[in-house]
N, C-alpha and C positions, 0 to 999 in steps of 0.2 A: 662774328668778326671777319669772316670770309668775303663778306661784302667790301672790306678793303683793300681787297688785293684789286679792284678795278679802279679803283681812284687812285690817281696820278698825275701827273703832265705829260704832254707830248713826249718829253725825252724819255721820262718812264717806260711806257712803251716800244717806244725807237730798241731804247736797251734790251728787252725783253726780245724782242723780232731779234737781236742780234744774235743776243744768246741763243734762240732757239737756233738759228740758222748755223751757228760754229758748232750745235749739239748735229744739228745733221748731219752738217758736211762728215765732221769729226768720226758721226756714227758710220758714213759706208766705208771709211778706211778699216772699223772695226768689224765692217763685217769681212775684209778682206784678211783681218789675222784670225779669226774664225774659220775662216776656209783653207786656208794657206798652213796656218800653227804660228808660234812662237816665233817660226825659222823669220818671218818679218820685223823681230827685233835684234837688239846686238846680242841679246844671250848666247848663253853654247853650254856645253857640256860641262866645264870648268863656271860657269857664270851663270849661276840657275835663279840668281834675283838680278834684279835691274832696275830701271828708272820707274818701273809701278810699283817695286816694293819702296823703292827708298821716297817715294810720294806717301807713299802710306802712312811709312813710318815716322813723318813731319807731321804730316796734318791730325794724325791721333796725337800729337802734342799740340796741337794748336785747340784741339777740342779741349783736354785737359784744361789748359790756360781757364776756362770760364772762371776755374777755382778760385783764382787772383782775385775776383770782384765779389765772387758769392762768399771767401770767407771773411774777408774783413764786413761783409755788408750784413752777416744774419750773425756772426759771433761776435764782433768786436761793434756794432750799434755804428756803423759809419753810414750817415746816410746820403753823403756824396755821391757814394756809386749809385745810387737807387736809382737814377734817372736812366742810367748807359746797363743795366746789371741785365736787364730785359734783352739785349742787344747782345752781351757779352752770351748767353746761353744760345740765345738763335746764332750765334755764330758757330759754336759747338753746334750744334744739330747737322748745320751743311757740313763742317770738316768731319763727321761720322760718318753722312752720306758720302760723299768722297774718299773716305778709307774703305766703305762697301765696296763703292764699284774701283777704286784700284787692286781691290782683293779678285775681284770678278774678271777685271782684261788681263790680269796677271795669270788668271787660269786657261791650260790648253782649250781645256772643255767646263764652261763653267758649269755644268749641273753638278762635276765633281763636290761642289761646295754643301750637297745636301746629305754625303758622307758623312762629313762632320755630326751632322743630325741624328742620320737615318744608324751610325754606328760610331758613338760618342768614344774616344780617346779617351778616359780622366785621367791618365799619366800623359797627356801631351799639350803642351802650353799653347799652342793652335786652337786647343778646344778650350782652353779658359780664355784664352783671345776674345774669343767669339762672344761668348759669352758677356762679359764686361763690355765689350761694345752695344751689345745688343741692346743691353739695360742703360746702360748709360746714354744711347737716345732715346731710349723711351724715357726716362726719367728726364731729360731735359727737355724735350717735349711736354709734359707733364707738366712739370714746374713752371717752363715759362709759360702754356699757355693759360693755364689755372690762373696764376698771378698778373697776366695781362688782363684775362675777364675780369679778375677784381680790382684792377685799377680801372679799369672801364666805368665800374656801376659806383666806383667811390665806396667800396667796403674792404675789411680786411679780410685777406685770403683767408681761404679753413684752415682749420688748425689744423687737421690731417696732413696738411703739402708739408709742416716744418718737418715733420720726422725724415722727410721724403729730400728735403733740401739738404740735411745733415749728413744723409746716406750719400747722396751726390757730392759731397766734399771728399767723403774715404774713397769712392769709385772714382772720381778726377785723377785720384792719385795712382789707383791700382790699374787702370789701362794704361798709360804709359808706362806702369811699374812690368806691367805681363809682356807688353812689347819689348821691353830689352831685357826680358828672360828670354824670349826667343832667340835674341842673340847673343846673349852670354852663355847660353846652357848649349852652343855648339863647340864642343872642346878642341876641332883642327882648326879652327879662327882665332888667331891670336891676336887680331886689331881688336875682334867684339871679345875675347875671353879677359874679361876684368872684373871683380866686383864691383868696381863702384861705377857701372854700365848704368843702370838706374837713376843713382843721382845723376848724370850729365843728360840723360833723358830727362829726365826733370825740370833741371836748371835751363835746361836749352827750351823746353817747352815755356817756362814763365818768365824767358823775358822776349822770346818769339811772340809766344801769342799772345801775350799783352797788347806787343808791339803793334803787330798786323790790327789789332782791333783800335787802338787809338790814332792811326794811320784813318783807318776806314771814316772814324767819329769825325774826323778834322775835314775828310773827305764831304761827309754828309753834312758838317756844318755851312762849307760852302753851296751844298748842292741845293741845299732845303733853311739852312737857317736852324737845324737844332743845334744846337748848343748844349754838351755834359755839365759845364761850370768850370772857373778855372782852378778849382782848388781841385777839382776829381781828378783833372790835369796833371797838375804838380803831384799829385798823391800815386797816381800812373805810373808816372816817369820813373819817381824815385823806385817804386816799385821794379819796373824793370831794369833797370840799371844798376839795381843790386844783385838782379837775379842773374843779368850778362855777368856781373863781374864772377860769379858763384860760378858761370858758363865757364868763363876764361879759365880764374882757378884750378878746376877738376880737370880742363884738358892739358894745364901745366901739370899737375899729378901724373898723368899718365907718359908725357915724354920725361920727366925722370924715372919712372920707373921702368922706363926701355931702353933708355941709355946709359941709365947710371949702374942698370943692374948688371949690361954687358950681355943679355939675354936675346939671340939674334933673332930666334920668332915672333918677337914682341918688338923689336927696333925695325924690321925688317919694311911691314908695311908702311909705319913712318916716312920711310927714309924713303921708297918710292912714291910714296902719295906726294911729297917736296921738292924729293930732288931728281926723281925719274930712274932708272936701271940703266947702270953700266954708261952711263954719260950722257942717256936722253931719256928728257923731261916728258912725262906722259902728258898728254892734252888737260887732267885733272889738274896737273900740281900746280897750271897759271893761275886756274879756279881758284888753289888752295892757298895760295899768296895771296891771291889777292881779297879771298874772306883773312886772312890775315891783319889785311892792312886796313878791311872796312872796320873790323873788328877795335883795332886799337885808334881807330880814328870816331868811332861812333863814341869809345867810352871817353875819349876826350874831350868830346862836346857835354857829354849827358853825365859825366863825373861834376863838374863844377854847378853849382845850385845857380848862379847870372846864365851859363848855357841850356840849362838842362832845359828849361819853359821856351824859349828866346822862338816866337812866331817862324823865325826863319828857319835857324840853324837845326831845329827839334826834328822835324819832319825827314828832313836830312838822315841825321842822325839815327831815325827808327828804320828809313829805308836801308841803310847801313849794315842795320844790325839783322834785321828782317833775310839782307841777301848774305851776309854771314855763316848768319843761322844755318838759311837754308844749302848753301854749300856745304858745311859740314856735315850736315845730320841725311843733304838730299843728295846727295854725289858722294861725298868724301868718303862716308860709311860706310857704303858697300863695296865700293870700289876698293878700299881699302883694307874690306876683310876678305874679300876674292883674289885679293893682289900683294904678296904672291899668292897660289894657289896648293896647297897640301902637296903637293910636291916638289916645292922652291920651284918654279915654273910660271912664268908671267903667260899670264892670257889675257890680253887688251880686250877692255867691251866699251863699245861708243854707241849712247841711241841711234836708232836710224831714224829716220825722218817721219816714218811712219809710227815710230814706238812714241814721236814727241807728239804725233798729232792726235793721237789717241789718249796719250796724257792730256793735253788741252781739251780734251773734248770732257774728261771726269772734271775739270777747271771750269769749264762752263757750266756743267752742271751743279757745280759748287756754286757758283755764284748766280744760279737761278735761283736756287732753295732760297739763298740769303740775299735776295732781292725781294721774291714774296716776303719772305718773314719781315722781315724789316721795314718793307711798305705797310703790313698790316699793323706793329708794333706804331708805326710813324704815324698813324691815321688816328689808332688808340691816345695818342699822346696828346694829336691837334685838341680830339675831339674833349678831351676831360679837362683842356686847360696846361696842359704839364709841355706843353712845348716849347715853351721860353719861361724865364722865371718872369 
């Protein structure tokens, strides 16, 4: 099936030179925090994560998300998804790869990472991290590419892949579940020290990554003419729009339980991420207003069943929730459990320009993976027929 990664159009291509070319540019900036260190991002001594972790910590939710389509499609018999569900897993695969390598420019010295390996932790939630990511692209690797060859020859996959798809439903859940062990199980963070850190990883991962991928679908139907169907559509939508409101819910749980409880370590980062220290407003908290307002403004469209489908307003509405999302979980998190800092002591961290172009350049490489893949899925589809009904 590799032979499809060369068929395309002109713009195919064009794409592909671009992306490699922002991979370049992006990579000699990276070779200059390699030589230089860390000191070329906003970090410091008080701020030892940043904009590589809190990228991380989104897109290992948007991987997760595949789960939305594979479990209704292989437990509950829906075969609406069947068409998009191929797509839904190759999109996990690039947001894995891209939580690699924001793991890797997040390190001073990346060889560090073979520590992990070479002298395994199993009391440290770093090292089961690793681990569930690791399998969890291999397994969607697996699975999608298994079930693209047999939709190619017009057979049913082996039966071997189901057990393999079933496992991939419990590990969807358990990567995102390890990633905010990692920040709950740090007890001088009172914004991450909550139990129900998990579920709001969760709910924020499945109505984000739903999102971004039915964004993309809409995207690809103009670009190429596939088409999901409108029902996989509507069945999407409601899907996420339940799962934002489950998003919203759980973060109102937590401003009652910091305000109402009168607990100043728990209200404290709140009340700076909003309203800023001692009468000014940190550069975050325009951010954090204004995922506020995208927030109750997406679920206004996509609450009511006449907006939620509606060609115009939808798209809208996902982009909404998409930049929502990603301010909270990709800014707001860490910022907020660094701020204040273990010693009621504000220490401002803003990326530098360099810390964002190195983020873009893991963004490009995100969306090379899921260019290939996608071209090749898109070639399988023409060629068996399944590309329009």
């Amino acid at each position: 099936m590799l032979e499809k990664l060369l068929e395309g159009p002109k713009t195919y291509y064009v794409w592909l030179l671009f992306l490699l070319l922002c991979i370049a540019g992006c990579g000699l900036v990276y070779l200059t925090q390699l030589q230089e260190g860390l000191s070329i991002t906003g970090m410091s001594r008080d701020v030892s994560w940043g904009l590589y972790i809190s990228q991380f910590t989104y897109f290992v939710g948007v991987a997760a998300s595949a789960v939305m389509l594979v479990l209704p499609t292989y437990f509950h018999h829906y075969k609406k998804f069947k068409r998009m569900i191929i797509f839904g897993e190759f999109m996990a695969v690039a947001a894995v790869v891209m939580c690699a390598l924001f793991i890797v420019v997040d390190l001073g010295q990346p060889q560090r990472m073979l520590n992990v390996m070479v002298h395994p932790t199993p009391n440290s939630v770093m090292f089961y991290d690793m681990i569930v990511l690791i399998g969890y692209l291999c397994l969607n690797i697996v699975i999608g590419w298994v079930t693209l060859e047999a939709e190619r020859h017009e057979v049913t996959p082996p039966k071997w892949i189901k057990p393999l798809i079933y496992l991939s439903i419990l590990w969807a859940f358990s990567i995102h579940t390890v990633t905010a062990f990692l920040y709950a199980g740090i007890p001088g963070r009172h914004y991450w020290l909550t139990a129900i850190m998990a579920g709001r990883f969760l709910a924020s991962a499945f109505c984000s990554g739903p999102a971004i991928l039915l964004l993309l679908m809409l995207l690809l139907r103009r670009l190429t003419g596939f088409d999901i169907g409108e029902e996989a559509k509507k069945t999407l939508a409601t899907i996420i729009v339940y799962a934002m409101c489950v998003n919203v819910f759980f973060y109102l749980l937590e401003l009652f339980t910091a305000f109402y409880s009168g607990i100043p370590g728990h209200a404290e980062p709140i009340r700076v991420l909003f309203f800023g220290h001692e009468g000014h407003l940190l550069w975050v908290s325009y951010w954090m207003w204004a995922a506020v307002i995208m927030a109750i403004a997406c679920l206004t469209i996509l609450i009511p069943p006449q907006t939620r489908t509606h060609p115009t307003l939808m798209p809208i509405a996902l982009i909404m929730l998409v930049a929502a999302s990603w301010i909270d979980k990709g800014l707001g998190l860490l910022i907020g459990g660094f701020t204040p800092n273990m010693y009621e002591a504000i220490t401002p961290y803003l990326p530098t320009c360099r810390e964002v172009v190195v983020a873009l350049g893991v963004y490009a490489v995100g969306a090379l993976v899921l260019s290939l893949l996608w071209r090749v899925a898109l070639g399988i589809k023409k060629e068996t027929g399944h590309f329009t009904d």
